[in-house]
ZAPANU-647275 format. One line per field, with one value per residue (C-alpha): z, y negated, x; residue in one letter; residue number from 1. Coordinates in steps of 0.1 Angstrom, whole numbers, padded with zeros to 4 digits, always signed. Layout:
up (Z, ...) .
north (Y, ...) .
east (X, ...) .
code (A, ...) .
pos (NUM, ...) .
// end
This chain:
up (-0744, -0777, -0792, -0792, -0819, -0820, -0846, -0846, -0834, -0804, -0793, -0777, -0793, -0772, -0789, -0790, -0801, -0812, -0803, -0818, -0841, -0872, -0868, -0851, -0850, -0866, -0842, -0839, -0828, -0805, -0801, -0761, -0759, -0732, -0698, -0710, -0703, -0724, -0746, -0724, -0756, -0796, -0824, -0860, -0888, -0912, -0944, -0965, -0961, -0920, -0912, -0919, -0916, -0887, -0860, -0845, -0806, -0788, -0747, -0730, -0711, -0681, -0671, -0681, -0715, -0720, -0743, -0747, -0765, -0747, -0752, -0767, -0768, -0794, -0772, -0799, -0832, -0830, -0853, -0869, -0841, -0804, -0805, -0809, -0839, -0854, -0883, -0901, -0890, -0905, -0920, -0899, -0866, -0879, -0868) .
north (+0180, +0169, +0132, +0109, +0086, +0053, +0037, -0002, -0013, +0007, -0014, -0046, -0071, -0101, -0124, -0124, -0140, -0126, -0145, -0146, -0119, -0110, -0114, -0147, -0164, -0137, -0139, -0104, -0096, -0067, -0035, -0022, +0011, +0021, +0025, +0016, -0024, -0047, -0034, -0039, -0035, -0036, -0020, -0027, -0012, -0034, -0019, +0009, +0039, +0030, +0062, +0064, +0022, +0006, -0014, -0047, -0038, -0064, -0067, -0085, -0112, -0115, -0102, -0135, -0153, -0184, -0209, -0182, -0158, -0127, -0132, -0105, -0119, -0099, -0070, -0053, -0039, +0004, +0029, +0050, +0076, +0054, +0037, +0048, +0024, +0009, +0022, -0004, -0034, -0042, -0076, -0077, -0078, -0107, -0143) .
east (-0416, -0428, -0422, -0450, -0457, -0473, -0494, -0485, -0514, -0510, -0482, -0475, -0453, -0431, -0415, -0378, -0348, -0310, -0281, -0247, -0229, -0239, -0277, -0275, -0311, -0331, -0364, -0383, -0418, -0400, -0423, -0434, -0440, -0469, -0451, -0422, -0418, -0394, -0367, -0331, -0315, -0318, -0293, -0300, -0280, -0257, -0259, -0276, -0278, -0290, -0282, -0242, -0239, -0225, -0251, -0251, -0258, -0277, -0285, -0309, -0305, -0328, -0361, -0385, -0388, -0373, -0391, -0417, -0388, -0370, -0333, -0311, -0274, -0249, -0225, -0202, -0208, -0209, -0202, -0237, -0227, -0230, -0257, -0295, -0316, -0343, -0344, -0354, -0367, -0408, -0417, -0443, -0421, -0402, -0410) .
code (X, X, X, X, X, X, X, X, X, X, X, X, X, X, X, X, X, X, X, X, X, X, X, X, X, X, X, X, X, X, X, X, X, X, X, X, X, X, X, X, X, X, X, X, X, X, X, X, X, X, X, X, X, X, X, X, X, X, X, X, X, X, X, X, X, X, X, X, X, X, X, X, X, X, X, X, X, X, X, X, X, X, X, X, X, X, X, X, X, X, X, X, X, X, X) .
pos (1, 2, 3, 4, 5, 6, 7, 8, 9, 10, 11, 12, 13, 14, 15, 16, 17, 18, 19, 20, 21, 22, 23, 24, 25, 26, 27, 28, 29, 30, 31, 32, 33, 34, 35, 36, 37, 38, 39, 40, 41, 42, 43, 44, 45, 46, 47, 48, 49, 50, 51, 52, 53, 54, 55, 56, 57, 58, 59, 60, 61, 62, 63, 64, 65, 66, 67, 68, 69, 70, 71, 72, 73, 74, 75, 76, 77, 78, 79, 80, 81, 82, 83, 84, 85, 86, 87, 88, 89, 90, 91, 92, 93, 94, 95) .
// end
């Protein structure tokens, strides 16, 4: 089965929120891909190169928004091998 691949536009954003570890705060514009309903979780690298640098693993917490945000709480930090990421993380999904 070939990948598909999304132009931005093409997606839905929610709002969301990270809590604790080493990204604590940082609010997101998270990405919905079609059919595929909120994001349960969220890694994002730690350092350059992303590819080789370790990732700060986020789950979510609950299935409704609260104070308009989805809430992603910090679960461990994993090596570049266990955990699948976002690349890089746009501007334009940051709040």
């Amino acid at each position: 089965m070939a990948n598909k691949t999304f132009h931005d536009s093409e997606l839905e954003h929610v709002p969301a929120v990270m809590l604790g570890g080493p990204i604590d705060g940082k609010r997101y514009r998270m990405p919905v891909f079609p059919g595929g309903g909120i994001p349960t979780a969220f890694s994002t690298p730690l350092q350059q190169p992303h590819e080789s640098s370790p990732k700060a693993v986020y789950l979510r917490e609950g299935d409704t928004p609260i104070s308009g945000y989805y809430v992603y709480f910090f679960d461990r930090i994993a090596d570049s091998y266990s955990a699948p990421v976002l690349h890089e993380t746009p501007e334009r999904h940051r709040i």
